[in-house]
Steps between C-alpha positions, in 0.01 A plus 500: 500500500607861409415785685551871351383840580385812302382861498194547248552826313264542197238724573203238524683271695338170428155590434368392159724480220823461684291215699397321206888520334640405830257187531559440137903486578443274803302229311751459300685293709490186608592582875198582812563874504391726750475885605490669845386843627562541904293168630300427191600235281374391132550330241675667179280322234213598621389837403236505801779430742697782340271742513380434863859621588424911390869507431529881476812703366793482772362138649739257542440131427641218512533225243525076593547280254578131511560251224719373199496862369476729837796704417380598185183590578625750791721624287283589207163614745749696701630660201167552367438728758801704545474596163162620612346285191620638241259800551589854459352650819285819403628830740 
């Protein structure tokens, strides 16, 4: 099992379209993958789960992943969203 932290940046956070990519990413691995906000904990291919979470600009989460492919998957999620998905944040 991997565990990683990050700081969400994009302006929506993972509300909507950033949930759905993010969820998209994570079920694209083979490994259980799941997200944490404070105490709550859910899984990462479920868009439900995700969204329960309100991750707001400036949360931190962290990221569990354990399987064949767990490094990968934190890699590429984490990555996802320190590059604030690939969305140009409006000012």
């Amino acid at each position: 099992m991997i565990v990683d932290k990050v700081i969400v940046n994009n302006k929506a956070g993972l509300h909507a379209k950033p949930a759905s990519l993010f969820v998209q990413k994570a079920n694209e691995f083979k490994s259980e993958i799941y997200i944490k906000k404070e105490t709550t904990r859910v899984n990462a291919k479920s868009i439900m789960g995700v969204m329960i979470l309100a991750v707001q600009k400036g949360d931190e989460i962290q990221i569990e992943a354990n399987g064949d492919d767990e490094k990968r998957a934190i890699e590429q999620l984490k990555q996802m969203i320190e590059n604030r998905f690939d969305f140009v944040d409006e000012v």
